[in-house]
N, C-alpha and C positions, 0 to 999 in steps of 0.2 A: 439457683443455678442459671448462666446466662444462656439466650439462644444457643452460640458455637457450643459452649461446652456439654450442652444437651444433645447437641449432634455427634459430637464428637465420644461420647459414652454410648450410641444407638449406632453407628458406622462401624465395625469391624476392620480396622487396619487391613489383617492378613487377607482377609475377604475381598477387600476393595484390589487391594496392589496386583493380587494372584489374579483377577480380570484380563491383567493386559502385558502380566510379568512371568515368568515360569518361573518360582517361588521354591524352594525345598526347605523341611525345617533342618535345622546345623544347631542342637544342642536346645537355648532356649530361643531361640531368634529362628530369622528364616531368609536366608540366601539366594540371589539369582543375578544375574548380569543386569547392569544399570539401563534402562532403557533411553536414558539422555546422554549417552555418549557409548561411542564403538569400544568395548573391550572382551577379550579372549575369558579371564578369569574373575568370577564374581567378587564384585566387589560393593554390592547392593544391598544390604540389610534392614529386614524389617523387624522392629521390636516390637511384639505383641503389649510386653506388661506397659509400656511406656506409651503403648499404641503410636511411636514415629516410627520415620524410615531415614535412612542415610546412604548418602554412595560414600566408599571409603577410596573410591579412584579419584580421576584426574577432576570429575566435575565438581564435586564436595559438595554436592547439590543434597537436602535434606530437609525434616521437615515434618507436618502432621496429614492428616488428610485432607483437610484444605489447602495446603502447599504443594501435594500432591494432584490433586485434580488440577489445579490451576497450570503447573507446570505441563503436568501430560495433555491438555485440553487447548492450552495455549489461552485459559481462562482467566476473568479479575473475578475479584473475591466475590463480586457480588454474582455474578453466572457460577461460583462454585460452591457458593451458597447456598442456590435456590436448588440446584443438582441434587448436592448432597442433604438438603432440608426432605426433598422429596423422598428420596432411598430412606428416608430414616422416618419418613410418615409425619414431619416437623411441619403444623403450619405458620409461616413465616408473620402474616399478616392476614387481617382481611383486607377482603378483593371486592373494591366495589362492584357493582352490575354491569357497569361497562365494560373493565377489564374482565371479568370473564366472560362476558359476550365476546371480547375481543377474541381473548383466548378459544374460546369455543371455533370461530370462524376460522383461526388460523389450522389449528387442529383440523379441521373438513378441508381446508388448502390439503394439507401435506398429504392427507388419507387421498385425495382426489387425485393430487400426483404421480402417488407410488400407486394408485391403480392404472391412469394414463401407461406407468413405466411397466408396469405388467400385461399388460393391450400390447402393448408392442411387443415385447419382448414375443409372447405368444406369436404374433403374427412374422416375426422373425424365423420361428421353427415352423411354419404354415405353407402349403403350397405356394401361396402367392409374396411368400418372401424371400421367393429363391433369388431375384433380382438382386436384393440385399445381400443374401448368402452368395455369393458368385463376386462380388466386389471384395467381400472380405475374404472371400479368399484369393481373390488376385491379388491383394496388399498383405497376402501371410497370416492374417489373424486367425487366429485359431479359436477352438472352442472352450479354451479354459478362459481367455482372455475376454473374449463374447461375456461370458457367463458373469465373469468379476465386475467386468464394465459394464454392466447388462444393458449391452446392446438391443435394438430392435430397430422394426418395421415401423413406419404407417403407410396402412392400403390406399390406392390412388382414391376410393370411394369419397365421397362429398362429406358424408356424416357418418362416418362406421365408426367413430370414437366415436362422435355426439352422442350416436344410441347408445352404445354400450352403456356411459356413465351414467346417461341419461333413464336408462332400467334400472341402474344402481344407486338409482334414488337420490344422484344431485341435481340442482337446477341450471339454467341453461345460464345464469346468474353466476354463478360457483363456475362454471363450467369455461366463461369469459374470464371471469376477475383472476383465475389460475393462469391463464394465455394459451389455453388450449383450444379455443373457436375465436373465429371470429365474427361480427355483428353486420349483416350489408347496410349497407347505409340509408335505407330507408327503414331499419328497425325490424323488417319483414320474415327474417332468417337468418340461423343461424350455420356457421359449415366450419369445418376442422381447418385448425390454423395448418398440419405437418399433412402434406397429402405424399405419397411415393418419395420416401423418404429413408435415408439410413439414421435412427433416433441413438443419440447420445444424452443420457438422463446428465445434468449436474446436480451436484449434490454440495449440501455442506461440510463443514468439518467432523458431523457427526453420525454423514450417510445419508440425509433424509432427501427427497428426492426435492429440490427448487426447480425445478425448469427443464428445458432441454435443448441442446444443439441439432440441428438435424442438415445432414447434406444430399441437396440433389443426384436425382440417380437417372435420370431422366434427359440432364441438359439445359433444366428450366433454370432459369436466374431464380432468387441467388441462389450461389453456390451455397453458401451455407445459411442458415434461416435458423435463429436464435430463439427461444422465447420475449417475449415483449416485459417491460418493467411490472412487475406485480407486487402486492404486499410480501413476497417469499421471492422473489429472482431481482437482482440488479446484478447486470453482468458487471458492473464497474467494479464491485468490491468482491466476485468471486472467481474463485481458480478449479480447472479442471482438473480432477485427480487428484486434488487437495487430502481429499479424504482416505485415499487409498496408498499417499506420498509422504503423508505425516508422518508415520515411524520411522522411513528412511530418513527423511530432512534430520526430525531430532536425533536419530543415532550418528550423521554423520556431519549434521550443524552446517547443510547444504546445500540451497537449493538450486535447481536447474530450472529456467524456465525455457522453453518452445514456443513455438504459434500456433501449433494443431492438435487434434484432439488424436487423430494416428497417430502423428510423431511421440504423444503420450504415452499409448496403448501400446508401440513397437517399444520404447522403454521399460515401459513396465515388464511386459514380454521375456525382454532378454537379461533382467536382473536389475535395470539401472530405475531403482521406487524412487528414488526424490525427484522427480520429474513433474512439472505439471505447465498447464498453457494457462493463456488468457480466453474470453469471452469475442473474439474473431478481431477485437479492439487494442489497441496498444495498453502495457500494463500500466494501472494507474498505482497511485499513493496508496490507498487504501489495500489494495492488492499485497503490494511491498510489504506495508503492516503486518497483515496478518501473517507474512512468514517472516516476519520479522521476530516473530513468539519463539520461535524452532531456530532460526536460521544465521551464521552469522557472516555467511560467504555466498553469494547470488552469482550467478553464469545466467546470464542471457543470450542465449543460443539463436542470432540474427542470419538470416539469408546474405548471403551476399550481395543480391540485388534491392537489398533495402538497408543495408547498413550503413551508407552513409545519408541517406533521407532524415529531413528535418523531423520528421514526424520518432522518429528513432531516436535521434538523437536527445528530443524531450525527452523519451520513455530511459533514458539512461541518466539524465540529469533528475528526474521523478525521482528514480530508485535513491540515488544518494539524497534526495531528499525527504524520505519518507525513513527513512533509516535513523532509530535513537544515536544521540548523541550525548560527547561525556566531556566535562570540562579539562583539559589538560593542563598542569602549572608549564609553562614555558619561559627562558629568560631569555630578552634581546635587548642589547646596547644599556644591559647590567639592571633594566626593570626587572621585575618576576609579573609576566602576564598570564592571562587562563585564554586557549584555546580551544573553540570546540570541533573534536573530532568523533569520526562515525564509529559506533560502536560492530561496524560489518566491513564488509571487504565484496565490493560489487568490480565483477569480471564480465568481459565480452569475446563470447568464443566465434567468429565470424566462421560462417559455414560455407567449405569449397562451392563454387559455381556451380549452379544445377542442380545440386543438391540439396535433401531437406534429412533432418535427426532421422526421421522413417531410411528415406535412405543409404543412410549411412551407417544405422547401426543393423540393421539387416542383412547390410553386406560384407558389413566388415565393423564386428565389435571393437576389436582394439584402437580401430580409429575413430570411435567415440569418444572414447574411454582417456585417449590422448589429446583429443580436441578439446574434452573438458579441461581437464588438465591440466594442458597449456594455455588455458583462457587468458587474454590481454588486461591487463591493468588499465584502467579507464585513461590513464594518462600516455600510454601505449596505445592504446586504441585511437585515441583523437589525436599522436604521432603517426600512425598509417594512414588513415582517413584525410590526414592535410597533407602528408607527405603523395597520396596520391592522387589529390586534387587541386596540387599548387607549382607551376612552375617554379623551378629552384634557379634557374640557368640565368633569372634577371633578376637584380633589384627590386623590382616594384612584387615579383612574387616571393621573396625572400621576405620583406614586407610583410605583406601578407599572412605567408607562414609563421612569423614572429607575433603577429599580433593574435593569432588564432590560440597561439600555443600557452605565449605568457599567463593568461588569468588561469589557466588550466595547471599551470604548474605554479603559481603561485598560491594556489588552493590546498599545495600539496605540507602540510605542519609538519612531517619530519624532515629537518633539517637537513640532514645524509643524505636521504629520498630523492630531496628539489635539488639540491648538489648536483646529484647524479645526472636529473634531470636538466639542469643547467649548461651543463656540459655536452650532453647530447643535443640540444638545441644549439650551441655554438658550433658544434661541428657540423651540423646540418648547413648551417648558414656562411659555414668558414670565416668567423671571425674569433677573435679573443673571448673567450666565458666572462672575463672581467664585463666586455660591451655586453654582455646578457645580463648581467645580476644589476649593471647602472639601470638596464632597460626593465628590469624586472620591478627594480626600486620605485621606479618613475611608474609605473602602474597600479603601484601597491599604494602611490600617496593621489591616485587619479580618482578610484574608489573601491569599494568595498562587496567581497560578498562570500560570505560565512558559508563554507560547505554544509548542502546539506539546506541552508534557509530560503532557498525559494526564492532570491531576491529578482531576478530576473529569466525571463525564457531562450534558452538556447538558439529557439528560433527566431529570436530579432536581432541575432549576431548584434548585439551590444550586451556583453557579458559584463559587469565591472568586477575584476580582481579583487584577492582580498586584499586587510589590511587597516591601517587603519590614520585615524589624523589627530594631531594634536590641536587641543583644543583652547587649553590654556597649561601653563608652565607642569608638568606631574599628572597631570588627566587624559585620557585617549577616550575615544569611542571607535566601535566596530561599524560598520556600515553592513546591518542586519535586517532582518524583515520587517522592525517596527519601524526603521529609518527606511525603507523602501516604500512601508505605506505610507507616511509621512507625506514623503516628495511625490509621491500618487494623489494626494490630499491635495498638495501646494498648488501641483501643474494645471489644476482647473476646478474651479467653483462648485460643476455639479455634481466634483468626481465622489465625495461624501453623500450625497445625493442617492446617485447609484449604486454603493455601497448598501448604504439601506434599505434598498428596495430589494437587492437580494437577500438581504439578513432576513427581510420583512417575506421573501417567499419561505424558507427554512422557519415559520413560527418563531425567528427570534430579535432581540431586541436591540435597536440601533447599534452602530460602532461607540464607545465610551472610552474615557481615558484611565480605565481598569485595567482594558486592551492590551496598552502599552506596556508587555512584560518584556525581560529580552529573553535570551536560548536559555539563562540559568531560573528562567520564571521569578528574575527580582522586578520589584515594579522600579521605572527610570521616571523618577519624577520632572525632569525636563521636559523628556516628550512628550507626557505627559499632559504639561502647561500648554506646551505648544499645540496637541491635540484642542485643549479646551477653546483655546483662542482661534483655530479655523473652526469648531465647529460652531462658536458666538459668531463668530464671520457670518456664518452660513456662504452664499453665493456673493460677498463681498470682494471687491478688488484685492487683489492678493498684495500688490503692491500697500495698496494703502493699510492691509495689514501688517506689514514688517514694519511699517510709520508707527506703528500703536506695541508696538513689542519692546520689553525692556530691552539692557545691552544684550544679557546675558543668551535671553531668547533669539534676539536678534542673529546672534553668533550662531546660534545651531540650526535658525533658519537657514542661513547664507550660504553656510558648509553643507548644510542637505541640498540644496539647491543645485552649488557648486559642484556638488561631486559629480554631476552629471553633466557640466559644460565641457566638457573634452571625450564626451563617448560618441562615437557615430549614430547618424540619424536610425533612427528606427521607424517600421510603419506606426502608423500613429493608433490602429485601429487596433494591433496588437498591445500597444502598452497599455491602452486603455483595459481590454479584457484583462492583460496578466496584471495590471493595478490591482482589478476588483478581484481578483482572483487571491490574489496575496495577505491582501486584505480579511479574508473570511480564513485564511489559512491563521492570519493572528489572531483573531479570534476563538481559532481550534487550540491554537496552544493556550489563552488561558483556560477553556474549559476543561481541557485536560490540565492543566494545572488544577480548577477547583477538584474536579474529580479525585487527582491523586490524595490532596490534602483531607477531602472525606474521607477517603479509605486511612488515611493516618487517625484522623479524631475516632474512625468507627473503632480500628482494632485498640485505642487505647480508653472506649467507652468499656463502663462496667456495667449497666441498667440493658435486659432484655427490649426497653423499649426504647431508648435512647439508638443503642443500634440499629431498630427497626425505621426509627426516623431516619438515620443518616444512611441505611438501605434504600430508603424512599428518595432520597436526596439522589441518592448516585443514579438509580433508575432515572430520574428526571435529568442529569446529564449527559448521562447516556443517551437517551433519546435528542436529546440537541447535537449530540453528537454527530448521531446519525445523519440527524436531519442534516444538517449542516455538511457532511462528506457528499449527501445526493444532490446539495445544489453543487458543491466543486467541483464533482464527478459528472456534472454532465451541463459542464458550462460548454460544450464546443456549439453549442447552437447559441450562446450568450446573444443578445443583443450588442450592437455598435455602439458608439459612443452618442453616435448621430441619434439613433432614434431610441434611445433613453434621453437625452436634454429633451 
């Protein structure tokens, strides 16, 4: 018998499902409403003798008990694995000495945590929390809300955590490495990182407490004060409320995201669960991800004194970039091409003046409710954003407006769609739609950039359009992330250099011509070559390299090169970071590509230990994985160009 199916004989179906489903038996089976999508009438079944489950509604989603964790979890096989290996008393493997030393420490994290989250909490209901309790109730929170979000205090005292944990038998060690004290700088003492404080625990997707938010109640800067980066807290890749937002998003395939941890908690409050914020930080890629598991529709729910900021504008261009994508057949000018388009649908609901989701839905539900609602299509969105940043009345901002708009709506693969869009941009400009679609054409053969791939930053206002160029008589290429790193490669000697030396921070191994996959994960053996040949260069004249290239390479040189002689200047210091930046992003997509293709060899391995190797495998890509999102995610202190050469 292999591993799975030894789990799968020890796991109980109706046992597992009826956890998190209200279950009834209906003859020999057992009935309840599907919990991955909204319906009135059950249409969710679980069959005991066959131990699966099926929805027989709209989602046809179905499956065994590892298809079922995974879905409800937002889990890959190998986290529904070790879950379900556990519940079933299965040992998977042994553990060397490390790992469960590892595991041991982490374990004392979390217990250290969720006692921090109960210090507070206590001191929340404590005489000297009434400073706390007197804010939340000037912002409406109430005490169910408190209780679910468990809220809390920390006392202004210096070390009144310290002690506490510190009688409870951790060290002052444990007690640092969690981010709950901090160290004076001469080693000498130690004192509470959260002093008079309103505490906000975060939590993962499974409750457990990582970290916490806490905001001044006193006046003192900052307003709000985070946990610091720990083996368990990186604000980069987690969401608040995530935990508690999860069964909304999945039943209604939705999410909302906010900037605060109130504007959360008044959601949650008045019914509206798929809600959740960021980390006081703009949302990143990784963020995106993970409700990308649940989610197939995003609203980011921006201030209006920040909605047209550069920094925003990334955070909207991130999302469609972090979002799966799926090949579409398309025909133009009687080819049949594959397009890739986003498997989601990301909206911006801009919030009236002065106002934040707290207060808005507090004051008046229904105009939340239609704010969401009527969230803007991103192409909408960057249509009011230019419409009210651009004189229309001259030329030169008519210009302007045309050049902002076009790569935006040439991004857009439904044909109908950019029509429409076509059209509205002519009449903005009051000219003929025909002078749009020439103007459109002429951008689309200028260069290239595949929604979704990252190729360039919103913020160096040099977008290039999609699209694509012929290369010779029947062949096209897209201008995509691997042709992005490329001409990142080309424009300077040590820009490979520096590449590696972040890969070399993440534990991993130089940029390779493996790299070179494109969106469909086939390997492009041109770019390939071309790869091989700057990295033989090394810091060689790039000229004198295109001397030593055959015709053929030649050609895909010139055209990467080219597609960038007609884009406006950009700071130079930014193309450098979003190079290296891009860069380590193509190296995520092949490791997500190896990854998938493990989970293919594992489920069609037949040997218990066969599987346990290719579990081992994926664990180790996984953790590159990781590694690799924490150098992306917190490249904003990156080094310059300047002082890496």
């Amino acid at each position: 018998m292999s591993l799975v199916d030894d789990i799968k004989q020890r796991v109980d179906i109706v046992e597992l499902v009826s956890e998190s489903v209200s279950i009834k038996k209906a003859g020999r089976t057992y009935k309840g409403l599907c919990p991955f999508h909204q319906e009135k009438t059950p249409s969710f079944i679980v069959f005991p003798e066959t131990q699966t489950w099926h929805c027989f509604g709209s989602c046809g989603e179905g499956g065994d008990v590892f298809t079922f964790v995974q879905k409800r979890d937002g889990a890959d096989f190998g986290e529904a694995l070790r879950l379900l290996a556990q519940r079933a008393g299965v040992q998977l493997q042994a553990q060397s000495e490390e790992a469960v030393e590892e595991a041991r420490e982490r374990d004392r994290l979390f217990s250290l945590l969720e006692a921090a989250a109960a210090f507070f909490v206590e001191h929340l209901a404590a005489p000297d929390g009434e400073i706390a309790r007197a804010y939340l109730t000037t912002r409406g929170v109430g005490q169910e809300a408190r209780a679910e979000f468990r809220l809390g205090y920390s006392p202004p005292a210096w070390r009144a955590l310290f002690t506490r944990l510190m009688a409870g038998g951790y060290s002052r060690q444990e007690l640092a490495e969690a981010g709950l004290v901090v160290e004076k700088e001469d080693g000498s003492a130690f004192y509470d990182r959260f002093r008079n404080r309103l505490m906000f625990p975060i939590s993962d997707g499974r409750g457990r407490v990582l970290g916490f938010g806490a905001r001044s109640l006193d006046g003192s800067d900052p307003k709000y004060l985070n946990s610091p980066q720990t083996p368990l807290f990186d604000k980069g890749r987690l969401l608040y409320g995530l935990d508690k937002a999860r069964p909304a998003i999945m039943a209604s395939e939705t999410a909302v995201i906010v900037e605060g941890y109130m504007d959360v908690i008044a959601a949650h409050e008045s019914g509206f669960r798929n809600v959740v914020a960021g980390m006081g930080t703009a949302i990143g890629e990784a963020q995106f991800q993970s409700l990308a598991r649940w989610a197939r529709r995003f609203v980011l729910a921006l201030d209006a004194d920040s909605a047209g900021s550069a920094a925003t504008l990334r955070g909207v261009d991130v999302a469609t970039e972090a979002l799966p994508g799926e090949s579409v057949p398309t025909f133009a000018g009687g080819l049949l091409r594959f397009e890739q388009r986003l498997k989601g649908e990301v909206r911006v609901a801009v919030l009236p003046e002065g106002l934040d989701p707290d207060d808005i839905i507090r004051h008046d539900r229904g105009a939340w409710e239609k704010l969401i609602a009527e969230a803007s299509s991103l192409v909408d969105y960057h249509f009011a954003l230019a419409r009210a940043e651009e004189d229309l009345s001259d030329a030169k901002g008519k210009a302007r407006f045309a050049r902002r708009l076009l790569p935006i709506i040439a991004a857009v693969t439904d044909q109908v769609e950019r029509a429409s869009y076509v059209e509205r941009l002519a009449r903005h400009l009051q000219v003929d739609a025909q002078v749009v679609e020439q103007e459109l054409a002429a951008a689309r053969t200028r260069g290239a950039r595949i929604q979704g791939a990252g190729v360039r930053s919103q913020e160096s206002g040099a977008v290039p359009p999609p699209g694509s160029w012929l290369l010779s008589p029947g062949s096209t290429r897209h201008f995509g992330l691997k042709e992005y790193t490329l001409s990142f490669l080309m424009r300077d000697a040590g820009a490979l250099a520096a590449v590696n030396q972040e890969l070399g921070h993440a534990g991993l191994e130089p940029l390779c011509a493996a790299d070179l996959i494109d969106a469909a994960d086939r390997p492009d053996p041109a770019a390939q070559a071309l790869f091989g040949a700057l990295d033989r260069a090394g810091g060689g004249d790039r000229l004198s390299l295109r001397a030593s290239l055959d015709k053929d390479l030649r050609q895909l040189f010139d055209w990467i090169k080219g597609s960038w002689a007609n884009e406006p200047e950009a700071d130079e210091q930014l193309l450098w970071r979003d190079g290296i930046t891009q860069a380590l992003r193509l190296r995520r997509r092949r490791l997500t590509n190896d990854r998938d293709l493990l989970r293919l060899a594992m489920e069609d391995a037949e040997e218990p230990d066969e599987r346990t190797r290719h579990l081992v495998g994926l664990e180790r890509i996984s953790r590159q994985i990781h590694a690799l999102d924490r150098v992306i995610h917190g490249r904003s202190s990156l080094r310059t160009k300047q002082s890496v050469v």
